[in-house]
C-alpha positions in Angstrom: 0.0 0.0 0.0 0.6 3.7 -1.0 0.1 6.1 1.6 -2.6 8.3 1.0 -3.6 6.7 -2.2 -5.8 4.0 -2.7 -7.0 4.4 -6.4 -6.2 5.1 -9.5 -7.8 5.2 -12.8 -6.2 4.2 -15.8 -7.6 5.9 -18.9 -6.7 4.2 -22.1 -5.8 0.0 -21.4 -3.9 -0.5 -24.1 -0.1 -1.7 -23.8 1.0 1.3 -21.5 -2.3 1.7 -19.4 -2.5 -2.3 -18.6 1.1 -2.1 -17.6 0.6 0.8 -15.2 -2.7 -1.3 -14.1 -0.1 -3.8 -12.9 2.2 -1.4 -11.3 -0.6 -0.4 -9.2 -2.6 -3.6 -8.4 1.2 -4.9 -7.0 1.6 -1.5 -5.2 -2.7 -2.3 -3.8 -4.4 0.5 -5.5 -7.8 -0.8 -6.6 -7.5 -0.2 -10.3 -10.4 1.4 -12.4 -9.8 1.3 -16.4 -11.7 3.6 -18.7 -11.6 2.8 -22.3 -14.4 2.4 -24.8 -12.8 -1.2 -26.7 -15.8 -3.5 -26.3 -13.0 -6.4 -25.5 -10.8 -4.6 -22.9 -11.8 -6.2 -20.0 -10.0 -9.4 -21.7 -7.2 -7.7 -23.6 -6.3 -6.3 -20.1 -6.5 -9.0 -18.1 -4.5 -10.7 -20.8 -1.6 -8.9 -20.4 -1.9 -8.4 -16.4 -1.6 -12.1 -16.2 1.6 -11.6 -18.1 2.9 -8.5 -16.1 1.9 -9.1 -12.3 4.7 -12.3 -12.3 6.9 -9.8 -14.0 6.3 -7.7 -10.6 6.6 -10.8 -8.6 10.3 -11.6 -10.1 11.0 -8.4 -9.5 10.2 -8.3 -5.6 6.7 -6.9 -5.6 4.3 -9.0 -3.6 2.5 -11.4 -4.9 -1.5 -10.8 -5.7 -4.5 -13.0 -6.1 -4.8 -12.6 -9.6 -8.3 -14.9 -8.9 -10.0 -11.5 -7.2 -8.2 -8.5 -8.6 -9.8 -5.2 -7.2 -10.0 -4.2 -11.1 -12.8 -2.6 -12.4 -14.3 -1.0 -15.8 -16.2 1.9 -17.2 -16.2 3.5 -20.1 -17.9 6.5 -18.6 -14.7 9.3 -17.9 -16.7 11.0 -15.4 -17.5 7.7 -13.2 -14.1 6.3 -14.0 -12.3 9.4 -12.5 -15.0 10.3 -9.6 -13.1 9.3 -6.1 -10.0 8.7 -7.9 -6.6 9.6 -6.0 -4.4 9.0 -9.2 -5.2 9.5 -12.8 -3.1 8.1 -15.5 -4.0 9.3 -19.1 -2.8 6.9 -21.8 -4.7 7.9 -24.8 -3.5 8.8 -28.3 -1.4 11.3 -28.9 -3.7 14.1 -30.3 -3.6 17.5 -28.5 -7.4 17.7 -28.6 -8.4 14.7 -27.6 -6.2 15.1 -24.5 -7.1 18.8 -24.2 -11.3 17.7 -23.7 -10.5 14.4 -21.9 -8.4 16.8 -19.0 -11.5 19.1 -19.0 -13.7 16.6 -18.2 -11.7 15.0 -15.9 -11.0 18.1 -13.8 -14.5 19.0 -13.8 -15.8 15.0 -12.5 -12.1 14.1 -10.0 -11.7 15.1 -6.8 -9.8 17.9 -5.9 -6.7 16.7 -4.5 -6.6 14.0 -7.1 -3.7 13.6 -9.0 -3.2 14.4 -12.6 -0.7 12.1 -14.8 -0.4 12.1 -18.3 2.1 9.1 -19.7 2.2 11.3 -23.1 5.7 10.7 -25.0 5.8 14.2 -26.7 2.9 16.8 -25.8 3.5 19.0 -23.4 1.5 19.4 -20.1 1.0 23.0 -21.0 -0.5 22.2 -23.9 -2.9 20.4 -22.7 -4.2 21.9 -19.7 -5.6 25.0 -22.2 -8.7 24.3 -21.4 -8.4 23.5 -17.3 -9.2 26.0 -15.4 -6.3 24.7 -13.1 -3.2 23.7 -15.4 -1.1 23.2 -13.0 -2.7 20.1 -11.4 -1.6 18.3 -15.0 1.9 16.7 -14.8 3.6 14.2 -17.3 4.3 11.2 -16.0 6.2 9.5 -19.0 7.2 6.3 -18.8 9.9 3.9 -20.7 7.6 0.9 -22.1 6.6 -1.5 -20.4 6.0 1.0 -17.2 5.8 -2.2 -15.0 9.6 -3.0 -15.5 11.4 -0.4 -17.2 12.2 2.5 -14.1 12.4 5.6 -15.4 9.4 8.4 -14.9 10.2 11.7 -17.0 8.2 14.1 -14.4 7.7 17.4 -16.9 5.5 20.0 -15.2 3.8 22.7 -17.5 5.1 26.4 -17.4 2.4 27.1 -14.4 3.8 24.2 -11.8 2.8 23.8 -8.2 6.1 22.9 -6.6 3.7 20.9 -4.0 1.7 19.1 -6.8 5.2 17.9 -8.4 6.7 17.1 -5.1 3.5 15.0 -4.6 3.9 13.5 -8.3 7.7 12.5 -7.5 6.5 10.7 -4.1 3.5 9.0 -5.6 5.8 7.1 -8.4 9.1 7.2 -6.0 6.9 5.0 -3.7 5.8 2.5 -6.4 9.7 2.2 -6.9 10.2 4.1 -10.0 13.6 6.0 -11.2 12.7 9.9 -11.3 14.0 12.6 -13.4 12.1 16.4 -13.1 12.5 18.1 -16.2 13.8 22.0 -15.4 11.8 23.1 -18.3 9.3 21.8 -20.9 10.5 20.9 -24.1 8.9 18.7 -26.9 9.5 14.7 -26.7 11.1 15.6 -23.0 14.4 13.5 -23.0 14.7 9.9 -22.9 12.7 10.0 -26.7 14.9 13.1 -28.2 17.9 10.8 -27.1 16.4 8.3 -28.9 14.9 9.5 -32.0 18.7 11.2 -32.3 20.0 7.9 -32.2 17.2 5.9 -34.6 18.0 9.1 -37.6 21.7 7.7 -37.5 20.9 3.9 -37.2 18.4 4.2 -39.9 20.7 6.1 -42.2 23.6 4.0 -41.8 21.2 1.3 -42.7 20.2 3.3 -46.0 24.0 3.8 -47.1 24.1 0.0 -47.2 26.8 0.2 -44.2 25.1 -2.4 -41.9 22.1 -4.2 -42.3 19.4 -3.3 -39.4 20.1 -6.8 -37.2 24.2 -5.9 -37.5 23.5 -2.6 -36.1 20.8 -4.1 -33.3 23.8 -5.9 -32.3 26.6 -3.0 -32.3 23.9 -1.1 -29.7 23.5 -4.3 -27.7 26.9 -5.5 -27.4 28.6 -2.1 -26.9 26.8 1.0 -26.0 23.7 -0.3 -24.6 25.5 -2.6 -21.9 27.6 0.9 -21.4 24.9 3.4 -21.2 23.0 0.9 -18.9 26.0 0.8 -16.2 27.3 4.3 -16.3 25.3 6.6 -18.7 26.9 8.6 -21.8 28.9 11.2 -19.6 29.4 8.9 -17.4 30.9 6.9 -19.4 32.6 9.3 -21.3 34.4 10.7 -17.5 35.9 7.2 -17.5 37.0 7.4 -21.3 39.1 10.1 -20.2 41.0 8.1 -17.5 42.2 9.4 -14.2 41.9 12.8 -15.9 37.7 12.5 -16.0 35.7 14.1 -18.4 37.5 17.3 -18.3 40.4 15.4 -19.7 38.2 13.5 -22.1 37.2 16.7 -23.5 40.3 18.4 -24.1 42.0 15.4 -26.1 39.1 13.7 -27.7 36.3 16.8 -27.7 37.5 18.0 -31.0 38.3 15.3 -32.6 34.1 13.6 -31.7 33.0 17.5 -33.0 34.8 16.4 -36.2 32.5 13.9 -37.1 29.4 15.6 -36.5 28.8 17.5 -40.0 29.3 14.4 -41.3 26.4 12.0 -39.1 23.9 11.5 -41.5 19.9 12.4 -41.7 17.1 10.4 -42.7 13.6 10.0 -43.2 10.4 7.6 -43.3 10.8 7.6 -47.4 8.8 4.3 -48.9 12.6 3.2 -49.8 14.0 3.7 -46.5 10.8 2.1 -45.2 10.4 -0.9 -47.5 14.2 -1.2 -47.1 14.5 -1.9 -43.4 11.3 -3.8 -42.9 12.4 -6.4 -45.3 15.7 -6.9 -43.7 13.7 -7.1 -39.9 11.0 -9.9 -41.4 14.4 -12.0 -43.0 15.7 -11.8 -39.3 14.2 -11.2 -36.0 10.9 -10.5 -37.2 10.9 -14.1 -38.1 10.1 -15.2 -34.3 6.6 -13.9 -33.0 5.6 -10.7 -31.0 4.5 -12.4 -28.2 7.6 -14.2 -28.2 10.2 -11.4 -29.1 8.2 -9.9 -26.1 8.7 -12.2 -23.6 12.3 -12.5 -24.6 12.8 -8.9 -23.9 11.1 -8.5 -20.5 12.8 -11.5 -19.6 16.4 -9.6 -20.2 14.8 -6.2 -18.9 13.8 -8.1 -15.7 17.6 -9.4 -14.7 19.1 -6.2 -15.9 16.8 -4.3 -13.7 17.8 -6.8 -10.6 21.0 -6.5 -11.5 21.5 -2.8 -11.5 18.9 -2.6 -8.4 21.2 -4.7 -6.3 24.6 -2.8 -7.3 23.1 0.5 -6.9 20.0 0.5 -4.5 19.2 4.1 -4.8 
């Protein structure tokens, strides 16, 4: 249990909102889901049967998965009334979030909390039409938000330092990893870092310099087992030795600047496009989603132990 929260509502139960459903069913929130799919009921508890023993394995308590407190409506304004957390995961159209967080402010409680898992759009805008902005904070996650730690927490330009405060002990105390954005800024971080580094992968894939399962493997067996331990500056401070990153920059700085005119750009062309899927179905693609899935969480899972134990903060 939470203290002071005992509820949540998930809005939106696709991939991201059933995965925060199982963050907060281990946590024991009661879980309310609001999503108009006539199926959801079963897609969620599809994937919750999946997720809760991912929680388990990584040291969540176990839960009677026989008598969930898990409920459904498709009506916003029942789903959110009595709430103590909200959790938006709907598509990523402004105005669709900007009347969902209307309706929501005008049906929640007051002291209710405000999270929307949007990868891109700012809280700002879409609080325009709130008559209280400030109560709506992004709560991004990394996919899947059950075992992946990291929370981007981006306030809009009118923050309540006590809301955010509130927002970083709420997802602190269901064990998550998180970073407050100083400012707001389109895609936050954790995607800008990543689309940066997709427009290189898929150009060098273009230029016919690795195929896209070669350069899967450069990430994996270099930088992503680096950046996983010790981060890029991190990393970096070591590459300069005993000197740090102060010593890194002044014998390497220039010559890594070099090479930046010349890092390539890219886009979603039907060549580009047609080019990398057909490489991905002659490789991985070959082996099923549900079973590329597990794979991955499986990994994600030890990883996550792994790092949990060697650094428990």
């Amino acid at each position: 249990m939470i203290e002071g929260y005992a509820s949540a509502t998930v809005i939106g139960g696709g991939v991201i909102g059933a995965s925060w459903a199982a963050l907060f069913l281990a946590n024991g929130l009661a879980v309310c889901i609001c999503d108009p799919a006539p199926d959801i009921a079963s897609r969620v508890r599809a994937q919750l049967d999946t997720a809760l023993p991912d929680l388990e394995a990584l040291g969540k308590s176990s839960v009677d998965r026989a008598n969930l407190p898990i409920s459904f409506e498709r009506d916003l304004a029942k789903a959110v009334r009595g709430a103590d957390v909200i959790q938006e995961n709907g598509p990523e159209k402004l105005d669709f979030k900007r009347a969902i967080w209307a309706e929501v402010e005008r049906a929640a409680k007051p002291d209710a909390l405000f999270l929307s898992s949007s990868s891109g759009i700012p809280a700002t805008a879409q609080a325009a039409q709130m008559k209280h902005p400030e109560r709506l904070v992004i709560g991004h996650p990394f996919t899947p938000p059950h075992i992946l730690p990291l929370v981007e927490v981006v306030p809009g330009v009118q923050r309540d330092p006590a809301i955010v405060a509130r927002v970083v002990g709420f997802y602190e105390a269901l064990g998550k990893t998180v970073i407050v954005l100083r400012k707001e800024i389109p895609s936050f971080v954790g995607n800008r870092l990543q689309s940066a580094l997709f427009r290189e992968a898929m150009y060098l894939v273009r230029e016919g310099v690795v195929t896209v399962d070669e350069l899967d493997r450069v990430v994996t067996a270099s930088i992503g087992i680096r950046w996983a331990v010790a981060g890029p500056f991190q990393s970096f401070h070591l590459g300069g030795g005993p000197g740090g990153l102060r010593h890194f920059v002044e014998t390497l700085g220039l010559s890594m600047e070099k090479v930046w005119p010349h890092l390539g750009t890219a886009s979603f062309d039907e060549p580009t496009k047609k080019l990398m899927i057909e490489q991905a179905d002659a490789s991985f693609a070959k082996r099923s989603y549900a079973d590329l899935t597990s794979a991955r969480d499986e990994a994600e899972i030890a990883l996550v132990k792994i790092l949990s134990e060697r650094d428990p903060s």
